[in-house]
DOZADO-491624 format. One line per 3 residues: number of its first residue (from 0); their letters; for each residue x negated, y negated, z of N, C-alpha, C. Coordinates in Angstrom, 1 decimal. Each point is the difference from the previous one (the first is absolute). Example, Ala and Ser with C-alpha at 12.3 -4.5 7.8 and 13.67 -1.06 7.14 Angstrom:
0 = AS = -13.2,5.7,7.8,0.9,-1.2,0.0,-0.9,-1.2,0.0; 0.4,-1.1,-0.7,-0.9,-1.1,0.0,0.8,-1.1,0.8
//
This chain:
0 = XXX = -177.7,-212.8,115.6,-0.3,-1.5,0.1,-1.4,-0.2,0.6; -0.7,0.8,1.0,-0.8,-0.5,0.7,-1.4,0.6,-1.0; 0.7,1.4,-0.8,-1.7,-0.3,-1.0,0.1,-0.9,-0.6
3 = XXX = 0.9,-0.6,-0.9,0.3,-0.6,-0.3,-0.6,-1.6,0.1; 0.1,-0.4,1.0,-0.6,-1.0,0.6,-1.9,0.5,0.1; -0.1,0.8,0.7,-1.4,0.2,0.4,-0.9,0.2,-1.6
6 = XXX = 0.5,0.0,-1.1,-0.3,0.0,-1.5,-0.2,-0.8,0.0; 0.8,-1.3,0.2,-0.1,-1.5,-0.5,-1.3,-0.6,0.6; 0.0,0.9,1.6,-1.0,-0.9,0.5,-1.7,0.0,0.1
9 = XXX = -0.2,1.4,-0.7,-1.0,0.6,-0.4,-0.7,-1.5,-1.0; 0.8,-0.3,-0.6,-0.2,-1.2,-1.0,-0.6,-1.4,0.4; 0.7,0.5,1.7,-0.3,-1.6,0.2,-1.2,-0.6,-0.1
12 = XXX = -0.6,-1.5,-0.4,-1.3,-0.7,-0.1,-0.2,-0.4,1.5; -1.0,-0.2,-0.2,-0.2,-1.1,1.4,0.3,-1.3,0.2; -0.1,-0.4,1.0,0.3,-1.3,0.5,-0.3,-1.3,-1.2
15 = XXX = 0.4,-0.5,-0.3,-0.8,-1.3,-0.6,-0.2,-1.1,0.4; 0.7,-0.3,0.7,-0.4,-1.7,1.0,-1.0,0.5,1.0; -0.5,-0.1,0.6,-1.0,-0.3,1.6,1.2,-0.8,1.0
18 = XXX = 0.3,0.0,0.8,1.0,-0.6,0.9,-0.7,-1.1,0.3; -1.0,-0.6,0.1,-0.3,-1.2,-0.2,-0.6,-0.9,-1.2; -0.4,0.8,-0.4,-0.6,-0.5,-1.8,1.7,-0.3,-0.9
21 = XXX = 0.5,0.9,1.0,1.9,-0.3,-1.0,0.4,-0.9,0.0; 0.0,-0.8,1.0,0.8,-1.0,0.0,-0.4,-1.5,-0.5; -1.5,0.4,0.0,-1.1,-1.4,-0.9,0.9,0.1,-1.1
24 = XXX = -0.2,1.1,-0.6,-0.2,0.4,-1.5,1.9,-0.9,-0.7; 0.8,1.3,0.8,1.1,-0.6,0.2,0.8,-1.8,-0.4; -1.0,-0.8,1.3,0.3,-1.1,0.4,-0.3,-0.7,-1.6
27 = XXX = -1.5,0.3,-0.5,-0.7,-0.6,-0.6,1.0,0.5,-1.5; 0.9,0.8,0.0,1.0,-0.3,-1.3,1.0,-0.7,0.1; 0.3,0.3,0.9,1.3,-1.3,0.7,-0.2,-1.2,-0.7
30 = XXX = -1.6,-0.5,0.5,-0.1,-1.7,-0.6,-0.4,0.1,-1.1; -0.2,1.0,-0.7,-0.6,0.0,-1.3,1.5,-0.4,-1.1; 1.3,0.4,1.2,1.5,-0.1,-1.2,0.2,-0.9,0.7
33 = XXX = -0.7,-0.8,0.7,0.7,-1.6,0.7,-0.8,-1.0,-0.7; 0.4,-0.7,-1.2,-0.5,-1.2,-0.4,-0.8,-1.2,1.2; 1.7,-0.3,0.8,-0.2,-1.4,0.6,-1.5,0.7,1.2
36 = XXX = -0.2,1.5,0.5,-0.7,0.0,1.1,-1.4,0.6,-0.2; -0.1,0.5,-1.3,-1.6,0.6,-0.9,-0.3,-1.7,-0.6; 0.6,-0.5,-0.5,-0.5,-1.5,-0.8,0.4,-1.0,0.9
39 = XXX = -0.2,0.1,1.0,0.7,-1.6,0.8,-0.1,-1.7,-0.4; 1.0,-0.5,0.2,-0.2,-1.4,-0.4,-1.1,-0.8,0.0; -0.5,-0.9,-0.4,-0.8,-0.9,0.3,-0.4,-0.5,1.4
42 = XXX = 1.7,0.0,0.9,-0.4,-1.0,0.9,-1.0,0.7,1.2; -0.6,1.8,-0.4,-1.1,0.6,0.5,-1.0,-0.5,-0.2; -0.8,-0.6,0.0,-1.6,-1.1,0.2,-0.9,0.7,0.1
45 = XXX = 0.5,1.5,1.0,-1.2,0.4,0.5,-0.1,1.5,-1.1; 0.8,0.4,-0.2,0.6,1.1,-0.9,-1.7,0.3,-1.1; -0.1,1.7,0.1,-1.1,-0.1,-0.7,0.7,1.0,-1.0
48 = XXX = -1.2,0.1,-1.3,0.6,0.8,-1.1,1.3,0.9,0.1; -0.2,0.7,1.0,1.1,1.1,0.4,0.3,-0.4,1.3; 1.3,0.4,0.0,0.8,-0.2,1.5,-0.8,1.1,1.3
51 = XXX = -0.1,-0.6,0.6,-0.5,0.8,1.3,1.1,0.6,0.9; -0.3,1.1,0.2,1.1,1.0,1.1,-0.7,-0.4,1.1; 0.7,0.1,1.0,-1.6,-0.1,1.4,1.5,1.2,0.7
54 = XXX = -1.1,1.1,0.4,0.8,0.8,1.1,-0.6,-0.4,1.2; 1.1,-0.2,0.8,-0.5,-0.8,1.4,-0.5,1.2,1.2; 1.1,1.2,-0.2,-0.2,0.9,0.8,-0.2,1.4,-1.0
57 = XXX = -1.3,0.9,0.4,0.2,1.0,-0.7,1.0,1.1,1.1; 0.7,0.5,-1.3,0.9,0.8,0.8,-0.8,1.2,0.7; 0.8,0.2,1.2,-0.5,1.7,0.8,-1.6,-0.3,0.6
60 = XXX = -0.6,-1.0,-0.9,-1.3,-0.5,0.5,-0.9,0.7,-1.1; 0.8,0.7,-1.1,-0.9,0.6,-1.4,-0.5,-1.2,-0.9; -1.1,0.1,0.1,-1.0,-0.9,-1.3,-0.1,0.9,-0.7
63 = XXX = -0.6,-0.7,-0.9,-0.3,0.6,-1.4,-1.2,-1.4,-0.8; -0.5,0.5,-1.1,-1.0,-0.6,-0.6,0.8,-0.7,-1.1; 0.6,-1.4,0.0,0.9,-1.1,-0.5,-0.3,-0.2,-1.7
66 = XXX = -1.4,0.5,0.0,-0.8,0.3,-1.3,0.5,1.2,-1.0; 0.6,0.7,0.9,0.1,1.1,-1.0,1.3,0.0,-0.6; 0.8,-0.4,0.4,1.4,-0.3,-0.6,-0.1,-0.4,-1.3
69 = XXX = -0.7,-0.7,-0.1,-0.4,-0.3,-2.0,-0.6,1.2,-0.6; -0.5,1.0,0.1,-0.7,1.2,-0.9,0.8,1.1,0.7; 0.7,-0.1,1.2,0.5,1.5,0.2,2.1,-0.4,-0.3
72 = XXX = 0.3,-1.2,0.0,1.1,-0.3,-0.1,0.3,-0.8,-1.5; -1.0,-0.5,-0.3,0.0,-1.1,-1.4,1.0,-1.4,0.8; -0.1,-0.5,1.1,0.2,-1.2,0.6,-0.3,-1.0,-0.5
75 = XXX = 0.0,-0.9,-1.0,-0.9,-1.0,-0.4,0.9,-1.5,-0.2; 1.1,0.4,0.8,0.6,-1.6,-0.4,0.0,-0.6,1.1; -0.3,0.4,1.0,0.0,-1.1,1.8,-1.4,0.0,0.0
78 = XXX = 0.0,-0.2,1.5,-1.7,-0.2,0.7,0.2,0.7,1.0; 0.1,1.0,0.3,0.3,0.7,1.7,-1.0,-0.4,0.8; 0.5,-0.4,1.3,-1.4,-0.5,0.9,0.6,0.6,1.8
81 = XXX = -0.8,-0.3,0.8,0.7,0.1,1.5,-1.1,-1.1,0.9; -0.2,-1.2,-1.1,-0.3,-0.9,0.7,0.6,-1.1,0.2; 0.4,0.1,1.7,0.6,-1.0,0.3,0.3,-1.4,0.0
84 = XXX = -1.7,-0.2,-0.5,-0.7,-1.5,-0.1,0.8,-0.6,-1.0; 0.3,0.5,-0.9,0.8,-0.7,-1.2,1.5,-0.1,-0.1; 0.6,0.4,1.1,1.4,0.1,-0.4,0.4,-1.3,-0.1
87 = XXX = -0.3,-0.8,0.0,1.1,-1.3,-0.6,-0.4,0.2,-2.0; -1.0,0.6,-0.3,-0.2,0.4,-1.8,1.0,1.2,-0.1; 0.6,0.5,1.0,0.8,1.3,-0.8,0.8,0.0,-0.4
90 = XXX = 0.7,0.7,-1.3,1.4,-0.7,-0.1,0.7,1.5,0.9; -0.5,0.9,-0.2,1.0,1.0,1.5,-0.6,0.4,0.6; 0.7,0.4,1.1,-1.0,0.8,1.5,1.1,0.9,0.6
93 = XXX = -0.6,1.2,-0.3,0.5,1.1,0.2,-0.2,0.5,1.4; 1.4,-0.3,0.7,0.1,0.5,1.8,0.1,0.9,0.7; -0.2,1.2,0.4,0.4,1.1,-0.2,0.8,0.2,1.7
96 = XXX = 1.1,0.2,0.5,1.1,0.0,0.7,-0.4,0.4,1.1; -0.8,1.0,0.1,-0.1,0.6,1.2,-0.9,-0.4,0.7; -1.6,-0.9,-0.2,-0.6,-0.3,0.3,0.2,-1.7,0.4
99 = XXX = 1.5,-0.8,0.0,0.1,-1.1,0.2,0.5,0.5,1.6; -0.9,-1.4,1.1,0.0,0.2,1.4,1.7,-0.6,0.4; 0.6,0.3,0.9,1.2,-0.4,0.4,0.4,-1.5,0.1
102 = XXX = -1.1,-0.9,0.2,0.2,-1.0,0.5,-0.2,-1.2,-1.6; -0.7,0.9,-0.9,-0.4,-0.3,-1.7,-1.3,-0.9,0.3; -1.1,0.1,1.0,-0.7,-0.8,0.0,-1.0,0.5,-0.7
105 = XXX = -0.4,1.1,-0.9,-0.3,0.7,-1.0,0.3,-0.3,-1.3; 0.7,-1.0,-0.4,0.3,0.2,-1.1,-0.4,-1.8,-0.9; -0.6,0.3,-1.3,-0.6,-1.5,-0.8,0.8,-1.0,0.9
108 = XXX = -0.9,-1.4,-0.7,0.6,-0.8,1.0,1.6,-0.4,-1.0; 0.9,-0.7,0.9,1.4,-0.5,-0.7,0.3,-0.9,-1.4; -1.1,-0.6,0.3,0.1,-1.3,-0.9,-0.9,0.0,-1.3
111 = XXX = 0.5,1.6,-0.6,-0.5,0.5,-1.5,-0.2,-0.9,-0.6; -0.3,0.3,-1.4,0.3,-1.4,-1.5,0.9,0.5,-0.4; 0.8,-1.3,-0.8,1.3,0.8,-0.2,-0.4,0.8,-1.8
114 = XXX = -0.5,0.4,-0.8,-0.4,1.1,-0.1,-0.3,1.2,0.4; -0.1,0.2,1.6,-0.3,2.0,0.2,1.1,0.2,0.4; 0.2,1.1,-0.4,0.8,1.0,0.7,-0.2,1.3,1.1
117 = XXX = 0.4,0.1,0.7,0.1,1.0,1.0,0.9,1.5,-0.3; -1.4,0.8,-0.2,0.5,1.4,-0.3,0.6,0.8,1.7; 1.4,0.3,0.4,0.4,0.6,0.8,-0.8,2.0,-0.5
120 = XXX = -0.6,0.8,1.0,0.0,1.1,-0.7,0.0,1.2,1.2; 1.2,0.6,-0.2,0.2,0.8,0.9,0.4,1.7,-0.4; -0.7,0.9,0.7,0.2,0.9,-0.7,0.9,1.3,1.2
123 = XXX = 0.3,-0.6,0.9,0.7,0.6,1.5,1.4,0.2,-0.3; 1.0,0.7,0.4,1.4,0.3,-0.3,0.6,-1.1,1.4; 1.0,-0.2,-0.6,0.3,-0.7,1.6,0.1,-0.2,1.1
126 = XXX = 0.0,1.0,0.1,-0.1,0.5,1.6,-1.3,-0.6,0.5; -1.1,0.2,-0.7,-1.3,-0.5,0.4,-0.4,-0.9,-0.2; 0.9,-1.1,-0.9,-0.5,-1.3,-0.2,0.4,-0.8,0.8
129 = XXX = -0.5,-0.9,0.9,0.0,-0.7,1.1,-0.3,-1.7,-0.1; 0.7,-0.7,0.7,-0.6,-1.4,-0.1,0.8,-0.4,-1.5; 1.0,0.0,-0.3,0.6,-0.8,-1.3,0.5,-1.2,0.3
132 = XXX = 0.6,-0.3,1.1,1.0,-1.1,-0.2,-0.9,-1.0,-0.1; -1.4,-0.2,1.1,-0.8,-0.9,-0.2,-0.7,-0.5,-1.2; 0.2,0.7,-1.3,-0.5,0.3,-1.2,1.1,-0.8,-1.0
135 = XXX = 1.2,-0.4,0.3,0.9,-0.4,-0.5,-0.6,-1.7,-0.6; -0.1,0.2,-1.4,-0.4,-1.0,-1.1,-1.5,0.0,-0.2; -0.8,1.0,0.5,-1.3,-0.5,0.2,-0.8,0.9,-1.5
138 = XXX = 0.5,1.0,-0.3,-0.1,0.1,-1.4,0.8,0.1,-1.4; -0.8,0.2,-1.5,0.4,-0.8,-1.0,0.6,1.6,-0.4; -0.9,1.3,0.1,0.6,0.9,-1.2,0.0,1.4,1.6
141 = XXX = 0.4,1.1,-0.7,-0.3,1.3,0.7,-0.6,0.8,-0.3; -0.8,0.8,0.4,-0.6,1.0,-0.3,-0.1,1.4,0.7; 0.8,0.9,-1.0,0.3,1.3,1.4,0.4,1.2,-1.3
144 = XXX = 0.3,1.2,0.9,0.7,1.4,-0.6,1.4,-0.9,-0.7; 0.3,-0.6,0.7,1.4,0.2,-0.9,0.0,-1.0,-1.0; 1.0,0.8,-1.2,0.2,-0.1,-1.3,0.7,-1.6,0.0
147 = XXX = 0.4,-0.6,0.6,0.8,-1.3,-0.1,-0.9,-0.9,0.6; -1.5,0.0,0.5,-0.9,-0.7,0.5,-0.4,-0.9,-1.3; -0.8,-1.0,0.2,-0.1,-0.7,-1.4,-1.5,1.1,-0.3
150 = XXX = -0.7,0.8,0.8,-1.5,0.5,-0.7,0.3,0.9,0.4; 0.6,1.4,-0.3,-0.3,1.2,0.6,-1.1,1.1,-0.6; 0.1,0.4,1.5,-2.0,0.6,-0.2,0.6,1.4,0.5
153 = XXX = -0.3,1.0,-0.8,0.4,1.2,0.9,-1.6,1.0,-0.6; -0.2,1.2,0.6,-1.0,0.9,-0.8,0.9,1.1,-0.8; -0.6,-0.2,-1.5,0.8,0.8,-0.5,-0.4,1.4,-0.6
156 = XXX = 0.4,1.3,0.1,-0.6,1.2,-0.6,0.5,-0.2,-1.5; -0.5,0.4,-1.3,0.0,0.7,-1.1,-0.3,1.6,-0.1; 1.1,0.4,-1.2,-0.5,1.4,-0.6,-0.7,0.1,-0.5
159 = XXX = -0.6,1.3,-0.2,-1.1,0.2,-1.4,0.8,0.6,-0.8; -0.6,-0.2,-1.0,0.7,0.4,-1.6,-0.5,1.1,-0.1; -1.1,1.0,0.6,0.0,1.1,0.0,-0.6,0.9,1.3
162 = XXX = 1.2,1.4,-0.2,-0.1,0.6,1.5,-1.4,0.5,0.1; -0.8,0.6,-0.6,-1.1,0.5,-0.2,-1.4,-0.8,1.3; 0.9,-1.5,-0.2,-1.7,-0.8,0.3,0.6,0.3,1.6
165 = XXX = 0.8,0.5,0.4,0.1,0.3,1.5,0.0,1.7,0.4; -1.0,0.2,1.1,0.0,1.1,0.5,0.9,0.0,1.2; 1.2,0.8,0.2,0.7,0.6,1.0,-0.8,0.2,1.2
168 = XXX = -0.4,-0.9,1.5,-0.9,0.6,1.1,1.0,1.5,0.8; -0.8,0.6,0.0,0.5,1.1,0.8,1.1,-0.3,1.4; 0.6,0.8,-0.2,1.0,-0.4,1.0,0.3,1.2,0.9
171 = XXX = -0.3,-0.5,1.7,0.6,1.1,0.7,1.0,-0.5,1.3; 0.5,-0.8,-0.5,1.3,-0.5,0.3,0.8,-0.8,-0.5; 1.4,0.6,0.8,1.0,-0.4,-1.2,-0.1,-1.1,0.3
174 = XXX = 0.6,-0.9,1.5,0.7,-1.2,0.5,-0.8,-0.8,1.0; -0.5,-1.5,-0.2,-0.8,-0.2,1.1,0.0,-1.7,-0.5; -0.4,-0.7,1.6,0.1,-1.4,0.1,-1.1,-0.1,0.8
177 = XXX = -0.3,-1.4,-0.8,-1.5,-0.5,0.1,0.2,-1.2,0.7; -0.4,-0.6,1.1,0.5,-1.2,0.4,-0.5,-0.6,1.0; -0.8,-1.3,0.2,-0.7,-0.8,0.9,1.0,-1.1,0.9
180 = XXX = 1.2,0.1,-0.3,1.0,-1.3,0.0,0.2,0.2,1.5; 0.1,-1.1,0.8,0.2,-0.1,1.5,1.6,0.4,0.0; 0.9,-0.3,-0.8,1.2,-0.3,0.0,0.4,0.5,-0.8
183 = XXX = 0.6,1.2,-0.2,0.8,0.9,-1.0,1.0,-0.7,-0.5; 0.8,-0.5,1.3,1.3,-0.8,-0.5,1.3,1.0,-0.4; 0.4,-0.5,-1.0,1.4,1.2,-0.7,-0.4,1.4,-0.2
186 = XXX = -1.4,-0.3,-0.8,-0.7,1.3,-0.1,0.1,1.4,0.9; -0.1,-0.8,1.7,-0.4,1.3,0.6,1.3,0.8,-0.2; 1.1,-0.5,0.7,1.5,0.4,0.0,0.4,0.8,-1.0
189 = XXX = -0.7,-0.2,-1.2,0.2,1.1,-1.8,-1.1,0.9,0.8; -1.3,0.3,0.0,-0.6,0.8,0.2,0.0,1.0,1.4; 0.9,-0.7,1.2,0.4,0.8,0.8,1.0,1.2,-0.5
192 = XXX = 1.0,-0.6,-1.0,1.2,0.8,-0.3,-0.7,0.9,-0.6; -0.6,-0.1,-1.3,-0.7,0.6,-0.9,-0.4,1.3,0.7; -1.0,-0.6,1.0,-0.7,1.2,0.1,0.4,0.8,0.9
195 = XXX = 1.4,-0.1,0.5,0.7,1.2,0.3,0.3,1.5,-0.6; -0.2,-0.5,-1.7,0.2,0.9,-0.8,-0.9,0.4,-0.6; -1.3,-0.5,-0.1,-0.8,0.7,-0.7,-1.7,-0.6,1.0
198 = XXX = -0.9,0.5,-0.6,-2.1,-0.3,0.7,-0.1,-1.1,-1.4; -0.4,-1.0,1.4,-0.4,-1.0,-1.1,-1.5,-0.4,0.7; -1.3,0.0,-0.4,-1.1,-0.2,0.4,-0.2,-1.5,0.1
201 = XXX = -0.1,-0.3,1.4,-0.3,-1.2,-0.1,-1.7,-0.6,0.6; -0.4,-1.1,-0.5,-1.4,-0.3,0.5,0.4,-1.5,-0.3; -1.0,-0.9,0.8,-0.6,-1.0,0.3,0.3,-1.1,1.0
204 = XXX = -0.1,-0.9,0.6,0.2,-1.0,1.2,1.1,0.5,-0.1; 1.1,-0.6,-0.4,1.3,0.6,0.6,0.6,1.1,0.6; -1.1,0.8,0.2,0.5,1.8,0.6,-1.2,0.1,0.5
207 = XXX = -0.7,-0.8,0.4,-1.2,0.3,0.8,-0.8,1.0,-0.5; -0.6,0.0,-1.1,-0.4,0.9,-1.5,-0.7,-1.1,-0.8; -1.1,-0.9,0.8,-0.7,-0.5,-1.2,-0.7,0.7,-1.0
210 = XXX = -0.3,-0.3,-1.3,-0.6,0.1,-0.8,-1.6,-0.7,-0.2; -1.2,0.4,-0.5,-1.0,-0.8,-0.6,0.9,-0.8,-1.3; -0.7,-0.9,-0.4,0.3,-0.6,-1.5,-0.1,1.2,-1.2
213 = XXX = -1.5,0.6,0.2,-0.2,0.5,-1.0,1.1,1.2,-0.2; 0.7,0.4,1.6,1.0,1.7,-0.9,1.1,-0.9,-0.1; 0.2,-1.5,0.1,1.5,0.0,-0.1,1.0,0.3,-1.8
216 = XXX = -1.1,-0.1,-0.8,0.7,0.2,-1.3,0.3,1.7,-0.2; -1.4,0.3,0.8,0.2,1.6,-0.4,0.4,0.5,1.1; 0.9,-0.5,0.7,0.7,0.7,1.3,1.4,0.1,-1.0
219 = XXX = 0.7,-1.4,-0.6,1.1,-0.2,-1.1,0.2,1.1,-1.0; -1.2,0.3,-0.7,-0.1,0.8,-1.0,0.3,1.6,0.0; -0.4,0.2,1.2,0.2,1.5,0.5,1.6,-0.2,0.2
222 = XXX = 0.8,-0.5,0.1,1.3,0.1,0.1,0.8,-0.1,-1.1; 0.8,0.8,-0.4,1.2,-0.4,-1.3,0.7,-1.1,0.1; 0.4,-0.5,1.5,1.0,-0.9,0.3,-0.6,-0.7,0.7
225 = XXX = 0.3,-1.7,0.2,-0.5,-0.6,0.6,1.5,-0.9,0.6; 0.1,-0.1,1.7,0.9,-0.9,0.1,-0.2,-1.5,0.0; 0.3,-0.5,-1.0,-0.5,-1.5,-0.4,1.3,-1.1,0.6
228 = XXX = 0.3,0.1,1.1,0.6,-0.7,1.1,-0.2,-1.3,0.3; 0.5,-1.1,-0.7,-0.3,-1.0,0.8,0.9,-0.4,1.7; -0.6,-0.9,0.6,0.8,-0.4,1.2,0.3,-0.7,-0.3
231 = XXX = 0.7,-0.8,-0.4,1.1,-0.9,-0.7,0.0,-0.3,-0.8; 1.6,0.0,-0.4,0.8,0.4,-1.3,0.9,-1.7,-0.3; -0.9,-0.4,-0.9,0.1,-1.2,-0.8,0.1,0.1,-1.5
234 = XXX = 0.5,-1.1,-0.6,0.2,0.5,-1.1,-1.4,-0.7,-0.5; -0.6,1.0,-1.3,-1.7,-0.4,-0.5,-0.8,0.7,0.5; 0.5,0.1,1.5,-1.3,0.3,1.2,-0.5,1.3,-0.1
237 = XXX = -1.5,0.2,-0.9,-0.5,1.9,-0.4,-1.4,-0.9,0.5; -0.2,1.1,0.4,-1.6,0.1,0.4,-0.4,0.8,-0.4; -1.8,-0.2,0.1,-0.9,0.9,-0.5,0.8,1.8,0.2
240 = XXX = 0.8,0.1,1.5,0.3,0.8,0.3,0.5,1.2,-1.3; 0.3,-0.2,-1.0,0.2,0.5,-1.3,-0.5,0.0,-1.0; -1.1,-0.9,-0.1,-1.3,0.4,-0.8,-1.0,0.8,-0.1
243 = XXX = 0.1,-0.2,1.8,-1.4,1.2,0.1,0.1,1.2,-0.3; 1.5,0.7,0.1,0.3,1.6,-0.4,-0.1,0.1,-1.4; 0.5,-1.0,-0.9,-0.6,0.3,-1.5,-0.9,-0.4,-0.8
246 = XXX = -0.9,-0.8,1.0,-1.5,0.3,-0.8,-0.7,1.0,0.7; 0.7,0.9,1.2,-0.8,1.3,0.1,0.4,1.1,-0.4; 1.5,-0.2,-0.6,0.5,1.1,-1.1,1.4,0.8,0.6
249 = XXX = 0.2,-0.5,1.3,1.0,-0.1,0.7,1.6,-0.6,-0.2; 1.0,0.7,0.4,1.2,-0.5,-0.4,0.3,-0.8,1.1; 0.1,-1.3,-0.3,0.8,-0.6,1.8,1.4,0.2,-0.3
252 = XXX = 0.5,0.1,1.7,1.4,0.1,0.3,0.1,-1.7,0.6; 0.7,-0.7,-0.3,0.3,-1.5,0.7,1.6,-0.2,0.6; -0.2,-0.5,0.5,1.1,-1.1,0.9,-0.6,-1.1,-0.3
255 = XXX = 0.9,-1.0,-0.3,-0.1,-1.8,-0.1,1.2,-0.3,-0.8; -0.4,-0.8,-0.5,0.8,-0.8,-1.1,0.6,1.4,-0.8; 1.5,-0.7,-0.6,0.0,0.9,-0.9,-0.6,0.8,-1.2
258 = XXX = 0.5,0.7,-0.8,-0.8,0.6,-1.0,-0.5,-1.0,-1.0; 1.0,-0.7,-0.4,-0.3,-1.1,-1.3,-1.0,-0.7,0.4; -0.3,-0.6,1.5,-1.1,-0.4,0.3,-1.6,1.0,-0.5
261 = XXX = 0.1,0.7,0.6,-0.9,1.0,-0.6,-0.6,0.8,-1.1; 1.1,-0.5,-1.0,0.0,0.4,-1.6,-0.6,-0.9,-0.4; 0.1,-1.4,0.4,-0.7,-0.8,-0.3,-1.7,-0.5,-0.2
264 = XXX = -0.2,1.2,1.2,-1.9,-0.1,0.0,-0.3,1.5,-0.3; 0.5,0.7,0.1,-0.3,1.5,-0.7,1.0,1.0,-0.7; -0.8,0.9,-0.6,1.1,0.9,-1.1,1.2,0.5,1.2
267 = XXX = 1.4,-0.3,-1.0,0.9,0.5,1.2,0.7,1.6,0.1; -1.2,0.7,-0.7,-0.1,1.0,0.8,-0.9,0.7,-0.1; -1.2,-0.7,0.8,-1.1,0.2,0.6,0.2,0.0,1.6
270 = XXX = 1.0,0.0,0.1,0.3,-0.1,1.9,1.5,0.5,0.2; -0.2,0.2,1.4,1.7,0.5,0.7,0.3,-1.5,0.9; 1.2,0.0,-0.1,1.0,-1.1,1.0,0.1,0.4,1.2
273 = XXX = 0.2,-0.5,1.2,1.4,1.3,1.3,0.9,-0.1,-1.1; 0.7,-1.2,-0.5,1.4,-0.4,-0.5,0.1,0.5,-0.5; -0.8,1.6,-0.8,0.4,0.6,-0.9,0.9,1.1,0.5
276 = XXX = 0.0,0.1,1.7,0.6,0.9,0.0,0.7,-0.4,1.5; 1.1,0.8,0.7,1.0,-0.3,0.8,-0.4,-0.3,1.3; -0.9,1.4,0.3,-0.7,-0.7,1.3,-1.4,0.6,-0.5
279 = XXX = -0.5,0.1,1.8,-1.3,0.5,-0.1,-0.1,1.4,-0.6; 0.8,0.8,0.8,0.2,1.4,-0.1,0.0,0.6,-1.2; 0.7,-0.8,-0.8,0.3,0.2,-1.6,-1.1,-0.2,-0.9
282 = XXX = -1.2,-1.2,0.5,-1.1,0.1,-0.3,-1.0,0.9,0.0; 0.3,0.6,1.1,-1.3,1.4,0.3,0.6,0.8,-0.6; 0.9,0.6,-0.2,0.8,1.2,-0.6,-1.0,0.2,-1.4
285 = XXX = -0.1,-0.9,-1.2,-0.9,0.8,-0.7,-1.5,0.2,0.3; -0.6,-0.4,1.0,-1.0,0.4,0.5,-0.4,1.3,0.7; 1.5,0.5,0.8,-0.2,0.9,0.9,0.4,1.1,-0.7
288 = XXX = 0.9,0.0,-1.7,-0.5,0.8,-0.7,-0.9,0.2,-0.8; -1.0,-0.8,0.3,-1.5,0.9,-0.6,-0.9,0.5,1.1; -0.1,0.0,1.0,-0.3,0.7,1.0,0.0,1.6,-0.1
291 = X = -1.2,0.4,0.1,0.4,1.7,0.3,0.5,0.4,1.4
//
């Protein structure tokens, strides 16, 4: 099973969204299959050729050049902007969740036109999402990982159609986790057990093992296995945490969501589950027979 898998992942393509270019791009199809909110009514006065997005907050505090979404994305049916000046012209304004202050004195003023809509957009599992109930009626759609949101934005990997266009990085470890996260969460508790039975190399903030940027891909690639662990286990909820090991040619091992979740953004079997097997111990067993 596990060459098996590590075949598939040899294949893997790279990333295709940008984590913030994604969710422009994303949004900007949404209204493209929404008649009433790409073409708005008349009683918009102010409304120019194309509907205006206004993002009010950029997320994480990542910009980007608003310009290039049309030649690197082919964006051409909104107006993306992040000026503020105009939001009573926008028909949406895209909020992003974690950047609203507790008391909401951050956020457009109340008394929209009743044309815009308010994009909710949150990409946190629950545990980290904070401040809802104050939020109750104040937006029109959602925007997040999960599949039942009205806009879901995830980053998604593709195969290549041929193994050839990927070189195998050298590998001189089997098992190892890569990880900046303050808060392991469920995670640690799997990797405490785990590594009772087998050496799993670990590096970054979270084990007091930072990394530079530049070795973090090729810190991944030197390993066969990557433990692709989220800290909380939601349903939808995958992070980068499992991308990065297969665009560096790496097999991840995950914890999250179930498997069907995960079939869903990559080949399903390009990767190992825990669920695939009973416990931890049962996990390392084919590893600790390849060991000399």
């Amino acid at each position: 099973m596990l060459s098996s898998s590590l075949g598939h992942v040899v294949k893997a393509g790279s990333i295709v969204l940008l984590f913030v270019a994604g969710f422009v791009m994303l949004l900007s199809m949404y209204l493209t299959r929404q008649p009433s909110f790409c073409k708005p009514p008349p009683r918009n006065q102010h409304q120019s050729t194309k509907p205006i997005l206004l993002l009010w907050f950029w997320p994480e505090g990542h910009k980007f050049d608003l310009s290039d979404c049309q030649p690197e994305f082919d964006i051409s049916e909104c107006v993306l902007t992040d000026d503020r000046t105009i939001v009573n012209k926008a028909e949406g304004v895209l909020i992003y969740h974690k950047a609203i202050q507790s008391d909401l004195s951050n956020l457009p003023p109340r008394h929209r036109p009743p044309f815009q809509k308010w994009i909710w957009y949150n990409i946190d599992p629950p545990p980290k999402t904070q401040n809802l109930t104050s939020l109750n009626n104040l937006f029109n759609l959602t925007m997040s990982y999960r599949k039942d949101a009205d806009i879901t934005v995830r980053v998604r990997v593709f195969s290549r159609k041929k193994a050839e266009e990927f070189m195998l990085p050298e590998k001189d470890k089997m098992v190892c986790w890569v990880s900046d996260e303050e808060d392991l969460g469920v995670a640690r508790d799997y990797y405490n057990e785990l590594k009772k039975h087998m050496e799993i190399h670990v590096f970054g903030k979270a084990f007091g093992k930072p990394l530079k940027p530049e070795h973090y891909y090729s810190t991944i690639a030197s390993c066969n296995f990557h433990l692709s662990f989220e800290n909380s286990i939601h349903p939808d909820y995958i992070t980068k945490t499992v991308h990065d090991p297969l665009v560096s040619g790496t097999v991840p091992v995950v914890l999250g969501p179930p498997r069907k979740n995960y079939e869903n953004c990559i080949p399903r079997d390009g990767f190992i589950h825990v669920d695939d097997f009973p416990d931890a111990k049962a996990l390392a067993e084919p590893w600790l027979q390849k060991v000399p």
